[in-house]
N, C-alpha and C positions, 0 to 999 in steps of 0.2 A: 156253764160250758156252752160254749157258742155249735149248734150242730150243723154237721156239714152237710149238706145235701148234695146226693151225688149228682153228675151233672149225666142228662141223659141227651145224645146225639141223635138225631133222626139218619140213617142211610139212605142216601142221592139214589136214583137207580141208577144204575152201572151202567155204563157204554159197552153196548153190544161192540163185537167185533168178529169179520168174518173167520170160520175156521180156516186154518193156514191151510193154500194150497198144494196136493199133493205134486211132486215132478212131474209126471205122467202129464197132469193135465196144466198143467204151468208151459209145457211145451208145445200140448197141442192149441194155447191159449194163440201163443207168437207162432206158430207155424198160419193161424187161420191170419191175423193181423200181413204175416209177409203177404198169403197169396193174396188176400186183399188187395195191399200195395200193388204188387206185382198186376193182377188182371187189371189194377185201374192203369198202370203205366201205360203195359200195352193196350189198352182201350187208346190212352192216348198218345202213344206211335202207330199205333192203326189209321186213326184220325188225321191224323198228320202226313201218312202214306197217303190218304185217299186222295189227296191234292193230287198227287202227280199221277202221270199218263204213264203208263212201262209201254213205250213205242215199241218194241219188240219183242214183248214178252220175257226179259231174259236180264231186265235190272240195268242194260249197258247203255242204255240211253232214255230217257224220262225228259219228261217235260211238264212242265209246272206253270200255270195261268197266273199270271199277277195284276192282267186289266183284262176284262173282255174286249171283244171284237163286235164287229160289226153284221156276224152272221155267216154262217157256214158258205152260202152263198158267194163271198167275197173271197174266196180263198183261192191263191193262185195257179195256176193250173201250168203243165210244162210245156217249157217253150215263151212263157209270157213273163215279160221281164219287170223283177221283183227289187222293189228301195227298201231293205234293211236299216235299221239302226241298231248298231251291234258293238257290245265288249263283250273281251274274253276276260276270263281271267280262273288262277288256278282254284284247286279246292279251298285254300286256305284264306284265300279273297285276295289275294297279290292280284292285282292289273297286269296285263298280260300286253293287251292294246285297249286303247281308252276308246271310249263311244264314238264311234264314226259311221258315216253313210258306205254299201255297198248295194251297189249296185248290179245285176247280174240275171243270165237268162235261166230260170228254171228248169231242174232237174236237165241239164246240158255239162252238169261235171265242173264247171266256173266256182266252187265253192265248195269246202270239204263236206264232205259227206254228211254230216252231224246238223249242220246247217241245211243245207239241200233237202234233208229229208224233214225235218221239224216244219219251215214255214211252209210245204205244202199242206202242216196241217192247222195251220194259220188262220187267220181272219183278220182283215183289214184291220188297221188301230190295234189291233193286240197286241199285249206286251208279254211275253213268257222268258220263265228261268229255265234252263236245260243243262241240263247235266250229262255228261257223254266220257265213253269210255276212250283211249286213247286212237284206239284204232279207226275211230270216225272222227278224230280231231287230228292233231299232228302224229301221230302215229308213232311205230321203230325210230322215226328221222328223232322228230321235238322241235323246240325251233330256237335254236341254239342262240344268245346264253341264257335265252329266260326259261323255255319250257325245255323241262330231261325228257329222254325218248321215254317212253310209254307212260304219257302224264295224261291223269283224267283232268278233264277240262269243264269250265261252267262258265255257259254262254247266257247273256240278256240279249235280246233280239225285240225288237219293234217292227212290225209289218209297215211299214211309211207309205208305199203305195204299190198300186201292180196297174201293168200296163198292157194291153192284149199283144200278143206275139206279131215283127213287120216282118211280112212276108219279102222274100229277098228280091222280088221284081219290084219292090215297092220302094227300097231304099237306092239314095246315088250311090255311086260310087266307093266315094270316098266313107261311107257310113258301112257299105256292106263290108271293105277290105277291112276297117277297123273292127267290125265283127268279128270277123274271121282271125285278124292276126291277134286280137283278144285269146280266143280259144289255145292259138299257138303258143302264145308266153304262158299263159296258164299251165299248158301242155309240156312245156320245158321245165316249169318250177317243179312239177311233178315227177317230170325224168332226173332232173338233180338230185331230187331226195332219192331218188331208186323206187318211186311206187309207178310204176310201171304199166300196171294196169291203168292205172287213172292219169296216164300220160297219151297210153294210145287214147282211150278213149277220147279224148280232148282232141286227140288229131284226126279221130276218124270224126268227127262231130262237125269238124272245121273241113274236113274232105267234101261230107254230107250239103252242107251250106254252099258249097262251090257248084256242088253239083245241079242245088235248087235253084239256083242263079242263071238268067235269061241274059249271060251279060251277048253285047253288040259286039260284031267284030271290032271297033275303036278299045273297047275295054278288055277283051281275051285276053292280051298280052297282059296285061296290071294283071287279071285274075288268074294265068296262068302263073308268073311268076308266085304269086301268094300260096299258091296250093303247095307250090315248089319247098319250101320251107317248110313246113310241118315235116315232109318226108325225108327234107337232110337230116331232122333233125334226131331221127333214128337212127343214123346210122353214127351220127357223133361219139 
């Protein structure tokens, strides 16, 4: 008889495994993972805020460096007339007006308010993004058919150059009347839309100019009539 011998198995040691977690803490496991998430997001929307400038405290106009400048030093001052290179365009990146030159006298009202007030805080060569609420951009009006009335608006602006303010004895003629009747159409685009206030202002700006003018009796008559015009133009 052939005998069998039993055959003996040695046992593997087992694989450990952890005890099943209870709910309780299966929940507070994913509550620590969100906030986790969460504090790093806004760690980085915080970061991402700290770029921008809140020019008035209050969110409705910002502004955002994307080249430096040349130094606080260089930044224009009012009255001294300032070369922009400037697009608009909506929140959604639609172009509004493409990149062009504007030219114009500082904080004198010649440019909506959103503008005017950004590159005074400017520096030569610098290029910033700005973002603005409608009321310092096209405002109630818009500017029909591209911008709806109360559209927030996002400006690129280049500081191109700044020029020190010419005093009105210092220009001919024909350069100081073109000052002047600049401020007046300005003045009227303004009254069209119905903003009003920034219509007189324009006119009384252009009144102002007439006034610092040493013109010669030969030129009164040209500088009288120009003054003429701003104040029809209130009564239109």
């Amino acid at each position: 008889a052939v005998e069998k011998k039993s055959a003996h198995y040695r046992r593997g040691p087992e694989l450990t495994r952890s005890p099943p977690m209870a709910d309780d803490e299966a929940t507070a496991a994913v509550s620590a993972a969100e906030n986790d998430a969460a504090v790093e997001k806004k760690s980085e929307g915080e970061s991402k805020d700290d770029d921008w400038l809140d020019v008035l405290g209050t969110g409705s106009l910002r502004k955002k460096i994307l080249r430096s400048g040349k130094g606080e030093s260089t930044r224009p001052k009012p009255s001294q007339k300032a070369t922009i290179l400037l697009e608009e365009r909506l929140e959604d990146g639609t172009v509004v007006k493409a990149k062009r030159d504007v030219v114009y006298n500082v904080k004198e009202a010649e440019v909506m308010p959103a503008i005017d007030m950004i590159v005074c805080l400017m520096e030569l060569e610098e290029v910033a993004l700005v973002e603005s609420d409608s009321r310092f951009a096209y405002g109630t009006f818009g500017l029909p058919p591209k911008v709806a009335p109360n559209t927030k608006m996002v400006f690129e602006i280049e500081l191109v150059e700044v020029e020190p303010p010419t005093a009105a004895f210092a220009q001919t003629l024909e350069e100081f009347v073109r000052d002047v009747e600049q401020k007046r159409l300005i003045g009227n685009n303004y009254f069209k839309r119905e903003e009003y206030n920034q219509a007189i202002d324009l006119y009384k700006k252009a009144v102002e100019r007439l006034d610092s003018a040493n013109l010669t009796k030969d030129h009164s008559a040209e500088g009288d009539e120009t003054l003429v015009k701003p104040v029809n133009c209130l009564s239109k």
